[in-house]
C-alpha positions in Angstrom: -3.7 -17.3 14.6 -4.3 -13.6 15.0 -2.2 -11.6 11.9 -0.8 -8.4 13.7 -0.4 -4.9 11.9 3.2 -4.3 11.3 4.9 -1.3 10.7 9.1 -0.4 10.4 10.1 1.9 12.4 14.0 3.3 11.7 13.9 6.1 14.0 13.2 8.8 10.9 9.9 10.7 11.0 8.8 9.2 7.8 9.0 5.8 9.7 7.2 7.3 12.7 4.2 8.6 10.8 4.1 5.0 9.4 4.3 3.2 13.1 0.9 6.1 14.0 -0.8 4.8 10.8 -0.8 1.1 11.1 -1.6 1.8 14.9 -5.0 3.4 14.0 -5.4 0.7 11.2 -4.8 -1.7 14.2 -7.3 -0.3 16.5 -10.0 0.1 13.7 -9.4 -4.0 12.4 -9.2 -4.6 16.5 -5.6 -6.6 15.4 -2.2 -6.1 17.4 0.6 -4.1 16.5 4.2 -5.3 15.7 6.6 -2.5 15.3 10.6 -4.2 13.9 13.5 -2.9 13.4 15.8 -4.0 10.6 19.3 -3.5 11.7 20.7 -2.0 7.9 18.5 0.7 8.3 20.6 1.9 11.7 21.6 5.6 11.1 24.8 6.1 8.9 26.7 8.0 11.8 25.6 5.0 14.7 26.8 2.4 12.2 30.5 3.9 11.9 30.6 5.4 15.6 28.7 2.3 18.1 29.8 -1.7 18.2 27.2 -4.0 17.6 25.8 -4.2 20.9 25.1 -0.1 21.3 23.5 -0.4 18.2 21.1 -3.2 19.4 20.5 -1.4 22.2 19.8 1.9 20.2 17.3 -0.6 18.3 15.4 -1.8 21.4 15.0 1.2 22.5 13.7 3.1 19.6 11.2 0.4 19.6 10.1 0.7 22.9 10.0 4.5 23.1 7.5 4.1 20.1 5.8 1.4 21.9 5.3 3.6 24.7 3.9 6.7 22.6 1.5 4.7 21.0 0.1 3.2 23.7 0.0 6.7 25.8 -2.5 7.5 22.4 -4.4 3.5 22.0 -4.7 2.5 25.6 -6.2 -0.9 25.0 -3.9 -1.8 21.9 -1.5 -4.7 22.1 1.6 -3.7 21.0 4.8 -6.1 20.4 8.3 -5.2 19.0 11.6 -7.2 17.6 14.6 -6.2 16.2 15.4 -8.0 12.9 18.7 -8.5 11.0 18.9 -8.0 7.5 21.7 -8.3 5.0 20.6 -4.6 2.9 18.0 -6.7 0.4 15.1 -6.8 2.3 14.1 -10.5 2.8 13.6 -9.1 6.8 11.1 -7.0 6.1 9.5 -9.4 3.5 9.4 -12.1 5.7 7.6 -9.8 8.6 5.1 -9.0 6.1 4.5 -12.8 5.3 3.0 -12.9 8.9 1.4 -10.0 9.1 -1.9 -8.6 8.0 -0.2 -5.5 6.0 3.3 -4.0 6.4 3.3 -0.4 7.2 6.7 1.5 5.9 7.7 5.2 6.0 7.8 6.5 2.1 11.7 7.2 3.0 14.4 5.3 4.5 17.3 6.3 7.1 21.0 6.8 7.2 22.4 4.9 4.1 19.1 3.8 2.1 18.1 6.6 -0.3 14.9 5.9 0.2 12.1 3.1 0.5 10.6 4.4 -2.6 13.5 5.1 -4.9 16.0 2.6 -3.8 16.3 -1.3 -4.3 15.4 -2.2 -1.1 11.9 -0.4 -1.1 11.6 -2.2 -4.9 12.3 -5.6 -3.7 9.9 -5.1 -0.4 7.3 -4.1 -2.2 7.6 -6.9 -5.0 8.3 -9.3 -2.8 6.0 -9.5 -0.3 3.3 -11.6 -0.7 0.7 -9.2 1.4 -0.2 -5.4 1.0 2.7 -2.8 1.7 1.4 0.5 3.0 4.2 3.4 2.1 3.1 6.8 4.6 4.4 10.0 3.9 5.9 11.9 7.4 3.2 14.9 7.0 0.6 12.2 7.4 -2.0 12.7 9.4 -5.0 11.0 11.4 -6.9 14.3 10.2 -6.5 12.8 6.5 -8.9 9.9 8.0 -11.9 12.3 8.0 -15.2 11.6 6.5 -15.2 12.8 3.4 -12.2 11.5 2.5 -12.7 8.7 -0.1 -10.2 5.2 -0.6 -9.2 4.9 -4.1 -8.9 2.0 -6.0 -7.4 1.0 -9.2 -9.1 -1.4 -11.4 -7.7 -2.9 -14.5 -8.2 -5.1 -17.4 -10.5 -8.5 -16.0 -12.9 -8.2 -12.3 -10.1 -11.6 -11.4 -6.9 -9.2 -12.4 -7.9 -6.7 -9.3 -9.5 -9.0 -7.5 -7.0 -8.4 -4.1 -6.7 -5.0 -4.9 -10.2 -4.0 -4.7 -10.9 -6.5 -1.5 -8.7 -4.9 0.2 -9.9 -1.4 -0.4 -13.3 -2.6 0.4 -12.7 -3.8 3.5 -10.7 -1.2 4.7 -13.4 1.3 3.8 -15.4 -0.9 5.7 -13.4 -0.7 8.9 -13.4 3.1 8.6 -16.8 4.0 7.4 -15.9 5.4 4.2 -16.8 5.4 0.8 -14.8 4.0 -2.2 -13.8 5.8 -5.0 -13.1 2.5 -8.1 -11.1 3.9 -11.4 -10.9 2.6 -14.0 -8.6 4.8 -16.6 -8.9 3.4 -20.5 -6.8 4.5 -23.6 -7.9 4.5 -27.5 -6.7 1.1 -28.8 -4.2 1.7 -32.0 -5.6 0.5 -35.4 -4.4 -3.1 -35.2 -5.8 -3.9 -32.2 -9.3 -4.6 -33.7 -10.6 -7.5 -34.5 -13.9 -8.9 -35.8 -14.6 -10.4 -32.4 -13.5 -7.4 -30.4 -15.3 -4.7 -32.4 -18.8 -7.0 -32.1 -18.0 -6.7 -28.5 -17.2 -2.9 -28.4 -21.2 -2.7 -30.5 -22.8 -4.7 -27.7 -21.5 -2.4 -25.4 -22.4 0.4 -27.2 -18.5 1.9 -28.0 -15.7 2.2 -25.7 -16.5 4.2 -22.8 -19.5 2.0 -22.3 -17.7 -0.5 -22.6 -15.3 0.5 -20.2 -17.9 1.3 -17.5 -19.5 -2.3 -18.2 -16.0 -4.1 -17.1 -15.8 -2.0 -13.9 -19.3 -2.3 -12.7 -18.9 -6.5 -13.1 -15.3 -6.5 -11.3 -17.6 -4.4 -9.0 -20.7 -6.7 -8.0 -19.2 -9.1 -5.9 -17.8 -6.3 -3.4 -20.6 -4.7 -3.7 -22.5 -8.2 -2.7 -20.2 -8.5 -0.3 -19.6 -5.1 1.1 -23.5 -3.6 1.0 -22.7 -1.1 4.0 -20.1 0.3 1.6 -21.0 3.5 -0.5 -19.4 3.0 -4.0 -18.0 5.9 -6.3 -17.6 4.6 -10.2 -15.1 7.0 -12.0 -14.3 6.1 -15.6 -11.8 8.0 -17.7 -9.8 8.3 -20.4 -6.0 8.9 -19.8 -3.1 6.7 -18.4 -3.6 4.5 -14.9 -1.3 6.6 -13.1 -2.4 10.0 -14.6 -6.2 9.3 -13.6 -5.5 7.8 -9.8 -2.8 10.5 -9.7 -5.9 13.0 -10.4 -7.9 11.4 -7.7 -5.0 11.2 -4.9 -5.8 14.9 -3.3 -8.6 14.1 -1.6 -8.6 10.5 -0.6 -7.3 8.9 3.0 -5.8 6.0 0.8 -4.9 5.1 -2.6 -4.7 1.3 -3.5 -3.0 -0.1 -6.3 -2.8 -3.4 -7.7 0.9 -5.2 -8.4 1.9 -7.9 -10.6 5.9 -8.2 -10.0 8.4 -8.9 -12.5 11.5 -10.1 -12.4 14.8 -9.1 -14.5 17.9 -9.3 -15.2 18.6 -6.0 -12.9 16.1 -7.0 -9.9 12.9 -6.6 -9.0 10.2 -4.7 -11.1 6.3 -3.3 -9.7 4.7 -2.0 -12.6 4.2 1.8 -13.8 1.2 2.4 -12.4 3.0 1.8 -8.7 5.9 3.3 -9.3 3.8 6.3 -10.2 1.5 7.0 -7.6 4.0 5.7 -5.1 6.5 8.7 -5.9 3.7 11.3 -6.5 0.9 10.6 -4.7 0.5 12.5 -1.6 -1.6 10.4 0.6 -0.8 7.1 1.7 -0.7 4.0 -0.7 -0.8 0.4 -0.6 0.4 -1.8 -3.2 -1.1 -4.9 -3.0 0.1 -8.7 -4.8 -2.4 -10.3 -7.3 -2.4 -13.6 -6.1 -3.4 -15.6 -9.2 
């Protein structure tokens, strides 16, 4: 079974310039589109003013006024549309990323939802979802997607612990004929951290930054094995994860991330390094689940 692109679309411009982005992702992975529309994200003013059925009917036809503009710009593209109900924690938009190939949200929400980025429902989409989430900014634009224009990738610690993340970027390079950028940021260890075992490792290697550049070449190979078409950036550097993709955001079409999701007491948790770039980076991103 064919895995659509889906994207939520909320009637804002941030969820717009989401519903434009997974449409061109859609035509360059030739995969359909499916645009939803969760009904908690209904604006604020609708919600107090409109019964339930001028709402739905709001709904369905957002959906298929942006069905119609983006097929008026992707002629051939198959586009499909539903209108899902949702109780304000996001298992809706989980779900409809559990079928699709990514899920395509605007970086902000609508009406009552502060925001996909700051507020607990764009926390618990993201760390739920068990495919990558792509958050787009409303200034993005199809112009971003030039050549030139490199997709960054986190990597971290062993080639299995970004495994996803770099797949993902890979291929999606692939589909657009672009180049990856792979970082790898790295930090001095403090004192206690070395051991007999790891010091003999860090003198095979000849010291840290060696070292360092070592690990990402091997989580490298296979992709590049895999991938051959694919031109490969290797940037190495000392400095935080989120300082060093951060540094790299202003000229790349995408920035990919990597996600291992943690669960407290107070909800759902996606890691520094995401909640960083996702609030500062100004292209899109995608945060995408280890699976091991």
């Amino acid at each position: 079974m064919t895995r659509p692109i889906t994207a939520g679309v909320d009637g804002s411009p941030e969820s717009a310039a989401a519903a434009a982005w997974a449409a061109r992702e859609a035509v360059r992975r030739a995969l359909p589109l499916h645009l939803v529309h969760v009904g908690q994200l209904l604006p604020e003013t609708l919600v107090l003013a409109a019964d339930a059925s001028a709402q739905l009917q709001w709904a369905h036809d957002l959906l298929a006024g942006t069905a119609r503009e983006i097929t008026g710009r992707h002629p051939g593209l198959a586009v499909t549309t539903d209108v899902l109900e949702d109780d304000g924690a996001g298992e809706s938009l989980v779900a409809a990323a559990a079928g699709a190939e990514l899920l395509a949200l605007g970086s902000r929400g609508h009406g009552p939802i502060v925001g996909f980025l700051l507020g607990s429902v764009g926390q618990q989409v993201i760390a739920g979802a068990p495919g990558p989430v792509v958050l787009v900014r409303a200034d993005d634009e199809a112009s971003s997607e030039a050549a030139g224009r490199d997709v960054v990738v986190g990597q971290e610690g062993d080639p299995q612990d970004s495994a996803d993340a770099l797949e993902f970027a890979f291929a999606t390079a692939a589909a657009r004929g672009a180049r990856v950028r792979a970082v790898r940021a790295w930090s001095l260890p403090p004192v206690f951290a070395y051991s007999p075992a790891s010091l003999e490792l860090l003198d095979k290697s000849g010291g840290l930054e060696p070292y360092e550049r070592q690990a990402l070449g091997e989580a490298l190979a296979p992709l590049r094995e895999r991938y051959p078409d694919v031109p490969v950036t290797e940037h190495v550097e000392i400095g935080s994860a989120g300082q060093v993709l951060l540094s790299a955001a202003p000229e790349a079409q995408l920035l990919v991330v990597g996600r291992r999701a943690r669960r407290t007491a107070v909800g759902a948790r996606i890691g520094s390094v995401a909640h960083a770039v996702l609030h500062h980076a100004p292209c899109p991103v995608a945060v995408v689940p280890h699976r091991a």
